[in-house]
KOLKOL-213286 format. One record per residue (C-alpha): residue in one letter; x, y, z. Coordinates in steps of 0.2 Angstrom, whole numbers, padded with zeros to 4 digits, always signed. Layout:
N
AXYZ ...
***
This chain:
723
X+0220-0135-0080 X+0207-0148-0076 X+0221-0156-0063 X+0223-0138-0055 X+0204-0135-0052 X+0200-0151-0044 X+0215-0147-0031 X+0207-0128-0025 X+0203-0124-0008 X+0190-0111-0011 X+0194-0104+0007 X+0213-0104+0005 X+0222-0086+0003 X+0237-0096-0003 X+0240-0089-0023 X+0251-0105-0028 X+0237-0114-0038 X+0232-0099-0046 X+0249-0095-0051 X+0250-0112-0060 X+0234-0108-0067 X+0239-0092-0074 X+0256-0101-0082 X+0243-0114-0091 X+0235-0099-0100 X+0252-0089-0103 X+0262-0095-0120 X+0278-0106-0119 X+0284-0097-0133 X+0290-0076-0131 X+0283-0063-0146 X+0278-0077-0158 X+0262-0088-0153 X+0256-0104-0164 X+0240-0109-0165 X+0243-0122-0153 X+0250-0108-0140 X+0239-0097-0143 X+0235-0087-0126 X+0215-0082-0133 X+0211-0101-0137 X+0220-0104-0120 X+0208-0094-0111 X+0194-0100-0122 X+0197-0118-0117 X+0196-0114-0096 X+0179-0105-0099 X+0174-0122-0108 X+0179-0129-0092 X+0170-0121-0084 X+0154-0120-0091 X+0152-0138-0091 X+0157-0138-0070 X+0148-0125-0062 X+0154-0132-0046 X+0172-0131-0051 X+0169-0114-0058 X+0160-0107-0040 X+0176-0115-0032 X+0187-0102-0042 X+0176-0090-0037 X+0175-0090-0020 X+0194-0094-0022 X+0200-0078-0030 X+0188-0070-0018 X+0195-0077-0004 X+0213-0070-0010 X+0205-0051-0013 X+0198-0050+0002 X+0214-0055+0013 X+0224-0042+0003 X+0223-0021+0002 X+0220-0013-0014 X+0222+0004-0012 X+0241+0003-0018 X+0239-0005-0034 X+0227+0010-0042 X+0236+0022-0036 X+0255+0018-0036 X+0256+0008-0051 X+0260+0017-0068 X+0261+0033-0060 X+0278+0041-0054 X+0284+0044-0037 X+0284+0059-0028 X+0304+0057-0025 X+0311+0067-0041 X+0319+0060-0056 X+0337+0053-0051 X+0331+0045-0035 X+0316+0035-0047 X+0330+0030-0061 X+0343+0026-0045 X+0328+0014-0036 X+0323+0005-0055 X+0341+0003-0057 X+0346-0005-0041 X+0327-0016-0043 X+0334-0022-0059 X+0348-0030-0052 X+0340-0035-0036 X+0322-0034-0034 X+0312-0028-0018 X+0309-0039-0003 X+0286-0044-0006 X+0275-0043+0005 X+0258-0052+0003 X+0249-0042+0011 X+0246-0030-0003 X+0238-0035-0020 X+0250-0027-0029 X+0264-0036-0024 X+0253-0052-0025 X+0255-0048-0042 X+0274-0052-0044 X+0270-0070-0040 X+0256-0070-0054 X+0263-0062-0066 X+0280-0060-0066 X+0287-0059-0084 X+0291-0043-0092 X+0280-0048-0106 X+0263-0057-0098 X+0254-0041-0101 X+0258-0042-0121 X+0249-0060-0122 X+0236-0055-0110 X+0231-0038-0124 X+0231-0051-0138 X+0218-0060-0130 X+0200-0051-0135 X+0191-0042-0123 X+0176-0051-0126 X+0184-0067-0123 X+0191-0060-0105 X+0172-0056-0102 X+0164-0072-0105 X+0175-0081-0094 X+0175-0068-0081 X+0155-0068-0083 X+0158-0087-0082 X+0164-0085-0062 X+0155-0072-0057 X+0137-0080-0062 X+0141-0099-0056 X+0128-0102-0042 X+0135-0107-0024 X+0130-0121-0015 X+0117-0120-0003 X+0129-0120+0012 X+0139-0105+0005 X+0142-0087+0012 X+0138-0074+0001 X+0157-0065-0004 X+0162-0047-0005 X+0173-0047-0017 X+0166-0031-0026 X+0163-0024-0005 X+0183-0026-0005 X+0187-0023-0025 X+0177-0006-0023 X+0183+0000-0006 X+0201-0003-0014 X+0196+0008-0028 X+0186+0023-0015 X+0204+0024-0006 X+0213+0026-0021 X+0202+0041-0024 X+0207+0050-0009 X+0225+0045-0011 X+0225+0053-0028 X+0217+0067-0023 X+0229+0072-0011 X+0244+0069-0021 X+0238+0081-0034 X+0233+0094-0022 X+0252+0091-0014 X+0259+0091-0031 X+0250+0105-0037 X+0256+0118-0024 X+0275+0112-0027 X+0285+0129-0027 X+0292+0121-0046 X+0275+0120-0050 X+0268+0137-0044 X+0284+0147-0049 X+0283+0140-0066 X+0263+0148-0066 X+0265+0162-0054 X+0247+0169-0061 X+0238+0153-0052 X+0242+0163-0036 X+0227+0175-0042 X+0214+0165-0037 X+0209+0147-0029 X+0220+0133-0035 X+0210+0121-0045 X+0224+0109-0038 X+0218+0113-0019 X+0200+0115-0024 X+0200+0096-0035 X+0204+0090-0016 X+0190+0098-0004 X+0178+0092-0019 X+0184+0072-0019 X+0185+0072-0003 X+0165+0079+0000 X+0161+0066-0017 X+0168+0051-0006 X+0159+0056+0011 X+0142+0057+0001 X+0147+0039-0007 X+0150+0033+0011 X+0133+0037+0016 X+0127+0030+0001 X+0137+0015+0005 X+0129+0014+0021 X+0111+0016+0015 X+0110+0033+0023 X+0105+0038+0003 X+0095+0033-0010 X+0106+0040-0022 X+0125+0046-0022 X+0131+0064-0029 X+0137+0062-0047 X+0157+0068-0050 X+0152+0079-0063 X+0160+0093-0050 X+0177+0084-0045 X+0178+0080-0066 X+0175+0099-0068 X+0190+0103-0055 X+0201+0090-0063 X+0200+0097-0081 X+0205+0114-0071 X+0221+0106-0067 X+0223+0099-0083 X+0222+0117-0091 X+0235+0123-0078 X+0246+0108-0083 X+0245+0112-0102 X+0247+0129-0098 X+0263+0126-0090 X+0270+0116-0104 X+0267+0131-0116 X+0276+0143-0105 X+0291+0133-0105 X+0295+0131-0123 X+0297+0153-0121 X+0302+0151-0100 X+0312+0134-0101 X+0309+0122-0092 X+0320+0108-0080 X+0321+0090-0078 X+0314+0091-0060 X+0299+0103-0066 X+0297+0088-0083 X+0295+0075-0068 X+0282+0084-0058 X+0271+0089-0073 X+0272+0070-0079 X+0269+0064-0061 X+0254+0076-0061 X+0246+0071-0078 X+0249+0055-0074 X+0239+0058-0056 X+0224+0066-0066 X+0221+0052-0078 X+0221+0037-0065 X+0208+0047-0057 X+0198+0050-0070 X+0197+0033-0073 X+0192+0028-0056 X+0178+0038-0053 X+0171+0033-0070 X+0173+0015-0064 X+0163+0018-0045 X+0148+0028-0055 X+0134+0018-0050 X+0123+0027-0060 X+0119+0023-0079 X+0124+0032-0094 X+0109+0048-0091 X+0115+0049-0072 X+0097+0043-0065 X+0099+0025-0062 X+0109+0022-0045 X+0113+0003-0040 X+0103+0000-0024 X+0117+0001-0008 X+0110-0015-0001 X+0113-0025-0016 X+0132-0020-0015 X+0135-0028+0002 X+0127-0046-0008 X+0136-0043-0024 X+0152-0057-0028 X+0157-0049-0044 X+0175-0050-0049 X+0173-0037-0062 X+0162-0020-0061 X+0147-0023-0070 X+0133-0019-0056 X+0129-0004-0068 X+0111-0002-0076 X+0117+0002-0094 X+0113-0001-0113 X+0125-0013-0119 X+0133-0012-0137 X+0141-0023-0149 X+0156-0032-0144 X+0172-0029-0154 X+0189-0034-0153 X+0199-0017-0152 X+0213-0027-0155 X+0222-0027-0173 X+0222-0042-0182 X+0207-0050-0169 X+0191-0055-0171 X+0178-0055-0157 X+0170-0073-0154 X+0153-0076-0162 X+0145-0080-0143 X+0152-0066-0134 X+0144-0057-0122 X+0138-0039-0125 X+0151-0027-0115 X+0145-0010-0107 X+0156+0005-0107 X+0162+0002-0089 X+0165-0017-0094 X+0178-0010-0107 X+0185+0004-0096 X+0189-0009-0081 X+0197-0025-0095 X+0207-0006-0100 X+0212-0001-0082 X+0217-0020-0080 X+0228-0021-0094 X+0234-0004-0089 X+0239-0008-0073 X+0247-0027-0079 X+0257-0017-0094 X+0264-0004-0078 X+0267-0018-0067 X+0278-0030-0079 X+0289-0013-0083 X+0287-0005-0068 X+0309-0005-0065 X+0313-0002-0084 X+0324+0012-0085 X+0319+0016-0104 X+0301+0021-0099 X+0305+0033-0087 X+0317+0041-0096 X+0307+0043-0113 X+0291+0051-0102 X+0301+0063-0096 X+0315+0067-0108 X+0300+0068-0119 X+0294+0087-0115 X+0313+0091-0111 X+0320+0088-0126 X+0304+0097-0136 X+0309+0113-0126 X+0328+0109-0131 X+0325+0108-0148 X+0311+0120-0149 X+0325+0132-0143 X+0335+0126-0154 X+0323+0128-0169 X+0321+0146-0164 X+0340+0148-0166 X+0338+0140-0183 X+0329+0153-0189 X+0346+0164-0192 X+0354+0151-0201 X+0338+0152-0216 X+0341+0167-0230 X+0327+0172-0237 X+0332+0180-0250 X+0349+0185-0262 X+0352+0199-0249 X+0354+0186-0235 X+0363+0174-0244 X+0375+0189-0246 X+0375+0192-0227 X+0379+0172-0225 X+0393+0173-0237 X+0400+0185-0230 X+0396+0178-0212 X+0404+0162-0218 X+0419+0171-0226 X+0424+0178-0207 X+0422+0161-0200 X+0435+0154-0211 X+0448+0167-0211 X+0448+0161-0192 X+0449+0144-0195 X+0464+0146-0207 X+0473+0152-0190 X+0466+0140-0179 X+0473+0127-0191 X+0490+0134-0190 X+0489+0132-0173 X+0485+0116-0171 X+0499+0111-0181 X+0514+0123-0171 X+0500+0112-0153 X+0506+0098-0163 X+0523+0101-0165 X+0528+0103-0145 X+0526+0084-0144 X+0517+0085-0125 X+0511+0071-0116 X+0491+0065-0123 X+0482+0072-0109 X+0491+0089-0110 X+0490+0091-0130 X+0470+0084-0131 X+0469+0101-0118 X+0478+0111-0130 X+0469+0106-0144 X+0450+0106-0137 X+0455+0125-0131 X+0461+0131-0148 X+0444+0124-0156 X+0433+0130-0140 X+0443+0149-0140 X+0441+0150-0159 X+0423+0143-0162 X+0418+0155-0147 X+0426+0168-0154 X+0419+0164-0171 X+0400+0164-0162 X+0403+0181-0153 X+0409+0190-0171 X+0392+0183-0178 X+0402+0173-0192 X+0395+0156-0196 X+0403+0137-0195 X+0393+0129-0208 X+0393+0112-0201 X+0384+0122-0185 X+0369+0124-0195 X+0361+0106-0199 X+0360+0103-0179 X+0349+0118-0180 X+0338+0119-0197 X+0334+0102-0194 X+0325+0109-0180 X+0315+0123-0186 X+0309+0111-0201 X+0302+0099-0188 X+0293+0113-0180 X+0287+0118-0196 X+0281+0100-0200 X+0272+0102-0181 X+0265+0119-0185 X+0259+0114-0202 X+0249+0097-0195 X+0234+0102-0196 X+0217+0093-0198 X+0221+0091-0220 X+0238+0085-0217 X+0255+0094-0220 X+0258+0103-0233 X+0272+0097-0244 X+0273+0114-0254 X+0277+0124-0241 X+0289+0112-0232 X+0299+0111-0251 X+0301+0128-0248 X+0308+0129-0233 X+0319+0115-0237 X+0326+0123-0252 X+0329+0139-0242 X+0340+0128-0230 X+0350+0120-0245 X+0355+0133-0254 X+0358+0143-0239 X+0368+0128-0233 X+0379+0126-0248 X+0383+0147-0246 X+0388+0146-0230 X+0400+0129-0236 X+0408+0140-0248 X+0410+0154-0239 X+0419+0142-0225 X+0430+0134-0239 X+0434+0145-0251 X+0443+0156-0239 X+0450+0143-0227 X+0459+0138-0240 X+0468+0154-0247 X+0470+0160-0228 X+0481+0142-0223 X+0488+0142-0240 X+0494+0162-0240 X+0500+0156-0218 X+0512+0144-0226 X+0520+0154-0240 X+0522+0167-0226 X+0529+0155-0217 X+0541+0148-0228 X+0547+0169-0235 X+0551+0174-0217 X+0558+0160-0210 X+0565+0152-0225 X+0556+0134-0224 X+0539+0127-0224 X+0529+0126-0211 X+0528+0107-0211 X+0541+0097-0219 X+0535+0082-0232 X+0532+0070-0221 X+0520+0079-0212 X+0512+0087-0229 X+0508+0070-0234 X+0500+0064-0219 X+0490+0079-0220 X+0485+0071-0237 X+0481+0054-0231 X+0470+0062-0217 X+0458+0067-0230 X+0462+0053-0242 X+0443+0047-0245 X+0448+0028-0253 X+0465+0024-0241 X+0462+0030-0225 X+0443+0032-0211 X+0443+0049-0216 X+0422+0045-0219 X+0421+0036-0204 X+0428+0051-0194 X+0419+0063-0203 X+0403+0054-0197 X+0411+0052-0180 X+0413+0074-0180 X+0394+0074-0187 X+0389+0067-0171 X+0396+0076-0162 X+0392+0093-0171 X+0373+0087-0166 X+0378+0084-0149 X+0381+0104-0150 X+0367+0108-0156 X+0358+0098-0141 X+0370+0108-0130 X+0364+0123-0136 X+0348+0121-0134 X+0349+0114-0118 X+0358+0130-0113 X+0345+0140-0121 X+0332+0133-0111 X+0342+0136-0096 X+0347+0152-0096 X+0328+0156-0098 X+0320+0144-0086 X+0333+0151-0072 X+0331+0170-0078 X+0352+0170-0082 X+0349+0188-0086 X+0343+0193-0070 X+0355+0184-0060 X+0372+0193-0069 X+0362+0208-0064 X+0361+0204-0046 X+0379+0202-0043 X+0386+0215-0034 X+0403+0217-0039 X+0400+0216-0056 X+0388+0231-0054 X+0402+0243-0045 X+0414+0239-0057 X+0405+0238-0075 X+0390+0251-0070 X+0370+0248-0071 X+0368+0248-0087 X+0382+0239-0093 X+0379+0226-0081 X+0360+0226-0089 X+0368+0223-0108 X+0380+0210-0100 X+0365+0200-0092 X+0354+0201-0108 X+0368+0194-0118 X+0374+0178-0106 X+0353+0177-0109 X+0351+0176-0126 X+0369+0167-0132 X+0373+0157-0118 X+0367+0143-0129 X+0378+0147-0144 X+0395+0151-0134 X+0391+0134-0122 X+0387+0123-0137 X+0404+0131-0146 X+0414+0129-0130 X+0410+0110-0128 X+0410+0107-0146 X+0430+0111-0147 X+0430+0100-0132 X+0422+0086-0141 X+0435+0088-0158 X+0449+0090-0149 X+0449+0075-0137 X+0440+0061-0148 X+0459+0057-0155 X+0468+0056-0140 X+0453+0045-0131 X+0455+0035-0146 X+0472+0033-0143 X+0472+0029-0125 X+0458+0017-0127 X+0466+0007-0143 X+0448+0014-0153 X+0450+0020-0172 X+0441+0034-0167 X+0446+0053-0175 X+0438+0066-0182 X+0438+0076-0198 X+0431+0093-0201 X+0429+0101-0221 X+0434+0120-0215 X+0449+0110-0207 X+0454+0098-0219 X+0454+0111-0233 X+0467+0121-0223 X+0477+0106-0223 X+0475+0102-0239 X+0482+0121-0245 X+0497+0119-0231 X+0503+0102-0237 X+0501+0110-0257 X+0514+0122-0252 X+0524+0109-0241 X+0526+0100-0256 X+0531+0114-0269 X+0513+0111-0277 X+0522+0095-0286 X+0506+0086-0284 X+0499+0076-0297 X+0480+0080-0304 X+0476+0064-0298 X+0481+0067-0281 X+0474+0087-0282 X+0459+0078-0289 X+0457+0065-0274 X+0460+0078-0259 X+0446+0089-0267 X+0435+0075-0267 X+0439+0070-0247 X+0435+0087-0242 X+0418+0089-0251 X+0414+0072-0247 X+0419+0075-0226 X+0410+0090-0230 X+0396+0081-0237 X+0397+0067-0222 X+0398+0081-0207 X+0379+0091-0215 X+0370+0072-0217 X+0376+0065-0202 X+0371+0082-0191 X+0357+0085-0202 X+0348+0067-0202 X+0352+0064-0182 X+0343+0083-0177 X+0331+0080-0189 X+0326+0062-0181 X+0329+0067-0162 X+0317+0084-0166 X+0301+0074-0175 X+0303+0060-0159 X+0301+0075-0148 X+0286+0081-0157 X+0281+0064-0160 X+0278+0068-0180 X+0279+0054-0191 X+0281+0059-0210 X+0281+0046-0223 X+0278+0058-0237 X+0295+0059-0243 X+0292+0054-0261 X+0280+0070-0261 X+0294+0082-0253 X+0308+0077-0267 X+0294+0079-0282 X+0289+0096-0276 X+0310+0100-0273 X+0310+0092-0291 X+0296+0104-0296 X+0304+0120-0288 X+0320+0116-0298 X+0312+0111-0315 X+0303+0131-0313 X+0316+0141-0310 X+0333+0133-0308 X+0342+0152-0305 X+0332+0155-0290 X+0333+0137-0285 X+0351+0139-0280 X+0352+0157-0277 X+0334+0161-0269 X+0323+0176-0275 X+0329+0195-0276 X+0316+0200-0264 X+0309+0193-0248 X+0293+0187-0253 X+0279+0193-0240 X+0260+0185-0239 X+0249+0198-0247 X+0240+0211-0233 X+0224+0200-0235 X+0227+0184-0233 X+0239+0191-0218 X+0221+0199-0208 X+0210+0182-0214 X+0224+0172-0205 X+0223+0181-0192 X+0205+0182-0190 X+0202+0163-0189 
***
């Protein structure tokens, strides 16, 4: 580092030598740093330096000044880490295409300056283990080194702050322009009642920086505080929160996630920068002369008359050094900006970040649509256990047909393409029609009572931590209403395929599939000789898949108002009537996501096999409403001469494809809904004592839930209510 000092042209805007200096200070070594490549003791060392060469250290000062001063700021606090105004699919198009090929520099801006500086993905992870306080004190180091007598004073903080000022403005308009988006306002109609805090925020900042300027200029003795533009900005913050609560009951859209995210994102940069330019101290009374501004060669913000306090690390696992320097507020909040703006700049073209900022709020309205779905699949008491039997009792009556027509699909040998059509349409037809009879699939349930438990973990969150009790209880309601529905599927599947086949064989004369095929029924479901676990898991995934769909179409149909628009189509109004064509619309509304989810989960069954095939993959699937029907059609194929070892061994491969499909579904909808709330519960030990507790009281109602739905008593209803 010495070597690289010695060779600075304090007046050169050339970054080379500070790019080798940087690479002195940044590890050899990725994620893992020895004590000998440790990037705080690195930085440590060059402070030491220059302590003991002031000369050396002014030389870097007027060095990096010189490079601030021939390059534009504005960019850099206002671009980076924040989205683009060009929507979602042109932003992932460009980070794609960056990724492969990066954008032409251009010097000019400060911003692209730092490409050359810091130009691996993860300098800004070695540059947040380094302490705050340890940044200061070699930054304190440069800024205080005295120039030689035949030096020109430096502007860097003139340039540093002018950079920051137009950041303001820039901001300021892209909130205001985002803010009156037609997605934005059409999502919010009421803000159309009075004056937008969006437009309002603007005509504020833009009053703030024209009293700064005079400031600037000396035409003040004290500039305007921003207590008003702060006011306007937690205005738009409300309207942006707002927003996000209307749309887990409105929907919401992966154009209108973007905007919101975009907007946030706006509002919190800004925040930051006017607390960065306040000149005043902590009470709002002490401004920073003007005239000392135009003298000031600072490379960090720290003009500001304020009380220190104690430096700290803030950093896990970090000490702060004994000798470091007291930081102030803003001291902390400019190293935090910086660190900010280094972290968004090294991930500035990764695909994953966009996707999880936005998917975020998209997929909490997905599955919060979801989870209000899952609220029919939960009995409450023995009278709706009854209802789900029965419910469940329908469903597999219809699959027992839907499995006799997959085998007679089966038996016209068409080409792969052809029979994955004809399969996918006789799942999609039949689980459709099973949605619009209101019977229940039981393997349809996990995608969505995994749901409504996360948004009952989210709802219960509270300041004393979730409650374990009640979330046993809502577990237990989900098992046993679970296992009902399993039965229900089962238990007449089963008898329905088995009384098809012996139909089958009195009328015709022979059995509906010959040996051969009865025992590959057999070895379909075989746990121990064949994948039928592994495609069991395969159908799990893609039964949460549906349950994704669903929601998705949920929250479609109400974010585009689906009811409204069947109600506008013309010549469905002449030919069905007003108020037909008013029932029609409100039930596309409310089960578009149930028939969609259906509809492409028979897609998803029926062609996992023959893409499997095509593509040379072991890839199938296996259903337990299904593979009991085969099981009963290849027991009557075979004359029932089965051996109780093999009766014994097909039961166990249904239960336990059964068993594979619930955990599968159940464990993925259950992870993707606490990501999307962003609930982490470790308590897990807690949840199976109080199950274990529930069982050990009252096994009976355990498994077969209460006689009565149990209602909160009238008062603790009206004290709920009233706090």
């Amino acid at each position: 580092m010495l070597a690289i000092l010695e060779r600075i042209d304090p007046y050169s805007d050339n970054i080379d030598l500070l790019v080798e200096l940087v690479c002195h200070l940044r590890p050899r070594q990725r994620w893992v740093w020895q004590d000998a490549d440790d990037p705080a003791q690195a930085v440590r060392t060059l402070t030491q330096l220059l302590k003991g060469n002031p000369g050396q250290a002014w030389t870097l000062r007027r060095y990096i000044t010189t490079l601030l001063e021939k390059r534009r700021h504005t960019s850099l606090y206002s671009d980076i880490g924040i989205l683009s105004n060009d929507g979602f699919v042109t932003e992932l198009k460009s980070r794609i295409t960056y990724r492969l090929l990066p954008p032409a520099l251009d010097d000019l801006y400060l911003s692209d300056a730092l490409d050359q500086l810091l130009y691996r993905e993860d300098d800004y992870e070695w540059i947040r283990a380094v302490p705050d306080a340890d940044w200061m004190q070699l930054f304190g180091v440069i800024a205080n080194a005295p120039p030689p007598d035949d030096a020109a004073p430096g502007r860097a903080r003139v340039v540093t702050l002018k950079g920051l000022l137009d950041a303001i403005r820039t901001l300021s308009c892209r909130i205001c322009a985002l803010g009156l988006e037609p997605r934005l306002v059409h999502s919010y109609s009421q803000i159309e009642n009075f004056d937008s805090p969006f437009l309002m925020q603007n005509i504020e900042a833009n009053r703030y920086l024209d009293e700064y300027a005079r400031y600037l200029g000396g035409e003040r003795e004290r500039p305007d505080d921003a207590r008003h533009l702060l006011v306007m900005l937690d205005q738009c913050e409300d309207v942006v929160l707002k927003i996000r609560r209307l749309a887990l009951s409105n929907g919401t859209s992966i154009a209108l996630t973007y905007l919101l995210v975009a907007v946030q994102q706006s509002i919190d940069r800004l925040q930051k920068l006017l607390f960065l330019v306040d000149v005043t101290d902590e009470k709002g009374s002490t401004p920073v002369p003007a005239p000392a501004l135009e003298v000031m060669d600072e490379l960090v913000i720290d003009g500001e008359v304020m009380t220190p306090v104690v430096p700290q690390a803030d950093k896990p696992g970090q000490l702060a050094p004994l000798d470091a320097p007291l930081l102030s507020p803003r001291q902390r909040a400019a190293i935090s900006l910086a660190e900010e703006l280094i972290e968004a700049h090294n991930t500035k073209y990764q695909v994953s970040g966009l996707v999880r900022d936005n998917v975020h709020l998209l997929a909490r309205n997905v599955t919060e649509n979801a989870s209000r779905t899952g609220e029919h699949y939960i009995a409450e008491d023995r009278k709706d256990l009854r209802k789900m039997l029965w419910s469940s009792s329908g469903a597999g009556f219809i699959v027992g047909f839907m499995a006799l027509c997959k085998i007679l699909l089966g038996y016209l040998r068409m080409p792969p393409l052809i029979e994955a059509f004809l399969f996918s349409m006789n799942y999609s037809l039949g689980f459709v029609l099973i949605h619009m009879l209101h019977f229940t699939v039981a393997t349809k349930q996990p995608a969505m009572t995994a749901q409504r438990i996360a948004a009952s973990l989210h709802r219960s969150a509270t300041g004393r931590g979730i409650d374990v009790d009640k979330l046993a209880e809502l577990v237990n309601k989900v098992f046993r209403t679970q296992m009902v529905a399993v039965l229900g599927n089962v238990l007449v599947a089963f008898p329905v395929a088995w009384a098809i086949a012996e139909g089958v064989r009195w009328y015709t004369g022979h059995h509906l599939v010959d040996p051969i095929k009865a025992l590959h029924l057999l070895n379909d479901i075989d746990p121990l000789n064949s994948p039928a676990l592994f495609y069991a898991a395969v159908a799990g995934v893609w039964l949460f898949v549906a349950g994704l769909i669903s929601g998705y179409y949920d929250n479609k149909a109400l974010y585009t108002r689906m009811g409204q628009r069947v109600q506008q189509i013309r010549g469905l109004r002449r030919l069905l009537g007003a108020e037909r064509l008013a029932r029609l619309g409100g039930y596309v509304e409310d089960n578009l996501g149930g028939l969609m989810g259906n509809f492409f989960f028979g897609i998803l069954l029926g062609t996992t096999g023959t893409i499997g095939f095509l593509l040379g993959l072991p890839i199938d699937i296996r259903h337990i409403t299904f593979s009991a029907a085969n099981f009963a059609t290849a027991l009557v194929a075979l004359d029932y001469g089965m051996s109780w070892a093999q009766i014994a061994n097909a039961t166990a491969g249904v239960l336990l494809i059964g068993t594979i499909n619930l955990l599968v579904s159940f464990g993925l909808a259950l992870w993707v809904a606490l990501r999307a709330r962003k609930i982490q519960f470790k308590r897990w030990i807690l949840l199976v004592q109080a199950l274990g507790r529930r069982f050990a009281y009252s096994p009976i109602e355990f498994f077969l839930g209460p006689r009565h739905r149990q209602l909160p008593p009238p008062d603790t209803v009206s004290s709920r209510g009233t706090k």
